[in-house]
N, C-alpha and C positions, 0 to 999 in steps of 0.2 A: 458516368460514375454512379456507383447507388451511394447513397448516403447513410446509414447507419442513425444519425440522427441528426434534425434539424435542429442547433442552436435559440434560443428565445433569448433576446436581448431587451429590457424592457427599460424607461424612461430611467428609473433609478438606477439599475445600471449603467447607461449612459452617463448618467452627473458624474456617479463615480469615479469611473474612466477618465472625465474630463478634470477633475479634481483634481487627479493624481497628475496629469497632464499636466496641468497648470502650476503644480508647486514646483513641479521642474526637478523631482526626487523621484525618480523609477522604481529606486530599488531600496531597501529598508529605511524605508520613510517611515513617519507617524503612524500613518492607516496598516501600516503590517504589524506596526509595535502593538495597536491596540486590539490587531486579531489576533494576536501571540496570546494578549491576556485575557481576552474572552474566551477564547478555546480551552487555554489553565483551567481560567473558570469551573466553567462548564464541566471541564473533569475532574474539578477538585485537586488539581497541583498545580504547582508554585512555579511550574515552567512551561512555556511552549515553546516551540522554534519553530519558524515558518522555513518554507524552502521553496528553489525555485520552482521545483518539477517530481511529480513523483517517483521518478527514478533515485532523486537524490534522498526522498524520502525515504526509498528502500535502503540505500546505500550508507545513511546515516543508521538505521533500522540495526542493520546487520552490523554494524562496526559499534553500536552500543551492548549490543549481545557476544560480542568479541568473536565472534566468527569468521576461520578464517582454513588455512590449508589441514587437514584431515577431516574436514567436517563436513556432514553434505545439511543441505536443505531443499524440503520438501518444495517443489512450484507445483501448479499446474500445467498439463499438457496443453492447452488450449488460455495461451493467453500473448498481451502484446509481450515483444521481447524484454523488458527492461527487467522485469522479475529474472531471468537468468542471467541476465548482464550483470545484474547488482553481486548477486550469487559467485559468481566467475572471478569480478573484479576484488572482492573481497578473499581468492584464494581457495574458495570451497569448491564443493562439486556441486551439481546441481542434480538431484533426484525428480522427476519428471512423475505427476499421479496422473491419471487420466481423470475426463470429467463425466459429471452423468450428462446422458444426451439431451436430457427433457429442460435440467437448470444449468448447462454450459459450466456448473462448477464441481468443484474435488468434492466429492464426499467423505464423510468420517469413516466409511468403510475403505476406501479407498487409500486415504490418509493411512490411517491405522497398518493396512499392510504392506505401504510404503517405508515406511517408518522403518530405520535401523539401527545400530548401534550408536553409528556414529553422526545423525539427524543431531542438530543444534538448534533449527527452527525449522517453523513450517509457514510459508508465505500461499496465503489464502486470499483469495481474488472476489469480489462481487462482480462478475462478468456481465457485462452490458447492464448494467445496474439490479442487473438480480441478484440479491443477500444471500451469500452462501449460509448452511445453517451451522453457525455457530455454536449452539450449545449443544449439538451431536458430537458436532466436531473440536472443544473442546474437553470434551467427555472421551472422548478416541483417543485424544493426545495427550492426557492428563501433563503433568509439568512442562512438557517440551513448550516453548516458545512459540503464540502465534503471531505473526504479524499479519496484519490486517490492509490489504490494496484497493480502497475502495475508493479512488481514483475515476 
């Protein structure tokens, strides 16, 4: 198997883990509530909603955009499947851009002449943790919707 990357799990991490373990609440316990409102925080609104898995992330994503059958959205060609899953599940098409070769992501050129009529969003990837460039590429899409996979 190659690895793509090596995981670092460090002491603090660990307690964490075991915390959560030990209050015997897996799932929307305390420690999520209070990452809900530090992320608010941080962005300056009044809400967060954590989720299980990025897919649901997308999936919430596009059903708050109210995206659904006539409407496509922009993914990239090169990425895991969930961004078109989300896309599908919600009714839409999915429009596929290609990536540039050097940063594995969509470019705003690339965007830009994907982009149609009937585009509702455009789901934009940090691929293997490289940032796609954002403020080319929301300069290329002026109002259309990004959402942001950086997962």
């Amino acid at each position: 198997m190659i690895r793509l990357a090596k995981p670092w799990i460090g002491d603090d991490e660990r307690r964490a883990v075991a915390a959560v373990l030990e209050s015997g609440q897996l799932v929307q316990g305390p420690l999520v509530e209070r990452f809900e409102q530090a992320v608010a925080a941080l962005l300056g609104r009044r809400h967060g909603v954590a989720v299980s898995s990025g897919t649901s992330a997308l999936q919430l994503a596009l059903k708050t955009l109210q995206v659904g059958p006539g409407d496509d959205v922009l993914c990239p060609a090169l990425s895991w499947p969930s961004p078109a899953h989300a896309v599908r599940l919600a009714g839409a098409k999915v429009r596929f851009v290609d990536v540039d070769q050097g940063e594995w992501n969509s470019t705003a050129e690339a965007l830009r002449e994907a982009r149609s009529g009937s585009s509702k969003a455009a789901i934009v990837i940090d691929q293997f943790g490289n940032p796609a460039r954002a403020r080319g590429i929301g300069e290329a899409l002026g109002s259309l919707p990004i959402i942001e996979d950086a997962a």
